[in-house]
C-alpha positions in Angstrom: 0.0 0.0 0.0 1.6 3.7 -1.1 2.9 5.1 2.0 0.1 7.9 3.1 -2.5 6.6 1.4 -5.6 5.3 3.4 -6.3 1.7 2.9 -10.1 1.8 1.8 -9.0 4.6 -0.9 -6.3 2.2 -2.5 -8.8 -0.5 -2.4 -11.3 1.4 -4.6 -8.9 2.5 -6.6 -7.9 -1.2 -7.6 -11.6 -2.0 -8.2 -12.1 1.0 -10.0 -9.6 -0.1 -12.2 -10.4 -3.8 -12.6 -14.1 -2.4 -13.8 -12.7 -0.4 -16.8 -10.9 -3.3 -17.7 -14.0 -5.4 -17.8 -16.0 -3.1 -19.5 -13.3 -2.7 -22.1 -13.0 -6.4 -22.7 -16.7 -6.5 -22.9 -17.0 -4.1 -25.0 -14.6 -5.4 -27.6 -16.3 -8.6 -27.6 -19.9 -7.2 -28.3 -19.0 -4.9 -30.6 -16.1 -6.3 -33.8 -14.3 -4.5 -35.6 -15.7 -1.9 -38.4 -16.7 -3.9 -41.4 -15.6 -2.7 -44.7 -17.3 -2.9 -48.2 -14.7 -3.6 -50.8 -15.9 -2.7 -54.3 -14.4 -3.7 -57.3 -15.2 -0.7 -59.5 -15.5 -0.3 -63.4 -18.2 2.3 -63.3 -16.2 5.3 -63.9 -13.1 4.0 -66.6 -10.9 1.4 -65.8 -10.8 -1.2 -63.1 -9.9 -0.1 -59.5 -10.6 -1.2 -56.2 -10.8 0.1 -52.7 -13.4 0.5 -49.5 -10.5 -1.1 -46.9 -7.2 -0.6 -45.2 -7.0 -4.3 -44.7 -6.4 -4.7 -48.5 -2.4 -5.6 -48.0 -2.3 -6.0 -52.2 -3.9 -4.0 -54.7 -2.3 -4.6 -57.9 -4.7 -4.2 -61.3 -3.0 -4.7 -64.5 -3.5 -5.2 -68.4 -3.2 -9.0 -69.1 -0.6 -10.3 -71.3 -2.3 -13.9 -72.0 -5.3 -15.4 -73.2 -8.5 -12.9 -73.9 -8.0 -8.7 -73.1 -9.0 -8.1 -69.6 -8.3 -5.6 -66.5 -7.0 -8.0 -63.8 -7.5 -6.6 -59.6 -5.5 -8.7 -57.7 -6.2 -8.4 -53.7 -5.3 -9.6 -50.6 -7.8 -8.7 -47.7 -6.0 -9.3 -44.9 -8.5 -10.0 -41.1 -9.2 -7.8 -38.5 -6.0 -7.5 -35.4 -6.4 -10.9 -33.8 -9.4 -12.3 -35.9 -8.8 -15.9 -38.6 -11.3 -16.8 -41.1 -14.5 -18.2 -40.3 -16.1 -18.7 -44.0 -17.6 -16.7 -47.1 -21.6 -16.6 -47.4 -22.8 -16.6 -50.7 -19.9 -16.6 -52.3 -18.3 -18.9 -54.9 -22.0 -20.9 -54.7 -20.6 -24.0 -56.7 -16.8 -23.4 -58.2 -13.9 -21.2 -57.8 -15.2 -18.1 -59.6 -18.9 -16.0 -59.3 -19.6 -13.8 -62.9 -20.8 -10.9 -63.4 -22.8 -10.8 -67.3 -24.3 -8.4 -69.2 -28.0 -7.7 -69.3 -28.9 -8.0 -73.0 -31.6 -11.1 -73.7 -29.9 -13.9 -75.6 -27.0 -16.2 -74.9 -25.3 -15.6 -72.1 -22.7 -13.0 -72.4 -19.7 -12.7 -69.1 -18.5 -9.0 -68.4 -15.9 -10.6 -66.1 -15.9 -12.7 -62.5 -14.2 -12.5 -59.3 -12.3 -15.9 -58.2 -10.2 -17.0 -55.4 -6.6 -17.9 -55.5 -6.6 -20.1 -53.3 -9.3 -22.2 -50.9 -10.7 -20.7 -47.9 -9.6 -22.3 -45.3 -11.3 -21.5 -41.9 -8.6 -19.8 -39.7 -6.5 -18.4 -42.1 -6.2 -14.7 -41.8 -5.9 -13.4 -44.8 -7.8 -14.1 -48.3 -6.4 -13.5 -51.9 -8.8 -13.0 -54.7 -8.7 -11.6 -58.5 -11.4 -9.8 -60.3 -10.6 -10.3 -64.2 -13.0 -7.6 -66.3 -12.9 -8.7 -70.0 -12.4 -5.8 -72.1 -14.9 -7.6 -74.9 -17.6 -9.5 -72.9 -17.3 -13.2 -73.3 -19.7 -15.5 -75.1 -19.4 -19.4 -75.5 -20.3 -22.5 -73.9 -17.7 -22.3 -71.3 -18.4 -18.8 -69.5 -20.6 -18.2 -66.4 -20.1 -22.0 -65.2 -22.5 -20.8 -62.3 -24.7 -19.2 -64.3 -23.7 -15.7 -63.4 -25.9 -14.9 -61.1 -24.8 -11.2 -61.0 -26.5 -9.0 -64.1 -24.5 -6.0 -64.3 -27.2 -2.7 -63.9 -25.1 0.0 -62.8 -26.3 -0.6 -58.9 -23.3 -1.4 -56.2 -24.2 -5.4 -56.3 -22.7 -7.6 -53.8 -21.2 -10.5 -54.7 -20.3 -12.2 -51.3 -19.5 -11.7 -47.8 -16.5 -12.6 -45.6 -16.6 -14.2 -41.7 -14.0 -13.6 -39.0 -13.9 -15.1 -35.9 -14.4 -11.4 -34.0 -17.5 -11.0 -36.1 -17.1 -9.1 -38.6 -18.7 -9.3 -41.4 -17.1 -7.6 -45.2 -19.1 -7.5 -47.8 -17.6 -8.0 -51.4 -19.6 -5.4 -54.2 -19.4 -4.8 -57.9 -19.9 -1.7 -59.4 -20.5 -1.8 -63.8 -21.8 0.5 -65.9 -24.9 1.4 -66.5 -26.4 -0.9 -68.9 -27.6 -0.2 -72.2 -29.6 -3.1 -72.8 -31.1 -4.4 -75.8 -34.4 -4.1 -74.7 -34.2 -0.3 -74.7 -34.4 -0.3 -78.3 -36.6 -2.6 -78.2 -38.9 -0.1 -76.2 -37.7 3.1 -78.1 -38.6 1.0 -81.8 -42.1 -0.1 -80.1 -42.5 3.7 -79.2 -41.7 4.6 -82.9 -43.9 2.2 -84.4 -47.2 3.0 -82.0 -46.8 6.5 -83.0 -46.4 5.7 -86.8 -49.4 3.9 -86.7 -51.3 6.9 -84.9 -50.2 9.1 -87.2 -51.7 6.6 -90.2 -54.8 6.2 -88.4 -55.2 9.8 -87.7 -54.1 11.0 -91.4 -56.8 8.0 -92.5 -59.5 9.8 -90.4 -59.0 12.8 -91.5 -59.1 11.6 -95.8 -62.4 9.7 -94.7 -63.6 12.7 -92.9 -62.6 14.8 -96.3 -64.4 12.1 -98.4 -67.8 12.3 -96.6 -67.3 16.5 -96.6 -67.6 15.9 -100.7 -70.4 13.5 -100.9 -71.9 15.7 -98.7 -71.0 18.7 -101.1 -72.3 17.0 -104.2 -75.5 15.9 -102.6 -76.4 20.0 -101.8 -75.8 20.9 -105.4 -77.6 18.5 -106.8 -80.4 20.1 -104.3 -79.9 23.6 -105.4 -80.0 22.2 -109.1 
């Protein structure tokens, strides 16, 4: 006990003390660590990334092999203390979740985020590649599950990531806002209902000039 202090003093000093420090732990256990929303972003221009200072490796890049693309390579690394608990909704079936266009017809892949390696609960970092073609991909080989993402010009999540602290990051895409097929589609339907208005409305009025006639004859033929 410090020389000159009274005893019941130094005693609620040390339970003061050992109540901060439960509170503290308590309250890093109910509430995790800020969750972060990383967006892989082609909206604007050229692929970036960002929304996290956990991302330890950002590197995007032209590819030199196989089809043009924009490849974002990242490595989100976990929360101070936390491992990997698992991914919802993301990668449903295979390695790799794509993102396709929105025009009708065969399926057509505007690029798709894929892992580089498996997720293994308690690792604490995870490595993953977003590869945006630079000529959307058609064939009987792309979107093997399905692409369930149909680009709209909307922040879309892909997939979320667990760590054992409890938080949660959320994986987005953001595209460009689509052009779709079905536009035209719309804008020729417009041009077409208001051709035929303007033949139904030019026939009325040759009818309605018609019956003005015969209705001119028949008066002279009465003055006569």
């Amino acid at each position: 006990m410090s020389a000159g202090m009274p005893h019941n003093l130094n005693t609620r000093l040390r339970c003061s003390s050992t109540g901060i420090a439960v509170s503290l732990l308590f309250a890093l256990a109910v509430f995790p660590a800020r969750a972060d929303i990383i967006v892989f972003d082609e909206a604007s221009g050229p692929l970036t990334v960002y929304g996290s200072s956990r991302l330890t490796t950002i590197d995007c890049f032209a590819t030199t092999s196989g089809p043009p693309a924009t490849s974002c390579e990242i490595v989100l690394s976990a929360p101070n203390g936390a491992r990997l608990v698992g991914a919802v909704g993301f990668f449903p079936s295979a390695d790799a979740q794509g993102v396709r266009e929105p025009d009708p017809g065969p399926l057509t892949e505007d690029g798709f985020l894929h892992q580089q390696s498996d997720l293994i609960p308690g690792q604490t970092s995870v490595p993953m590649e977003f590869l945006d073609w630079l000529t959307p991909m058609t064939g009987p080989f792309v979107c093997p599950d399905g692409c369930p993402i149909v680009e709209d010009g909307t922040f879309q999540t892909i997939g979320t990531i667990k760590w054992s602290d409890g938080t949660v990051d959320t994986i987005q895409f953001h595209g460009e806002v689509p052009e779709p097929s079905s536009l035209a589609l719309l804008a020729t339907s417009l041009i077409g209902i208001g051709l035929a208005v303007k033949r139904k409305a030019m026939g009325h009025s040759a009818i309605q000039r018609l019956v003005n006639y015969r209705k001119g004859l028949e008066f002279l033929r009465k003055v006569r």
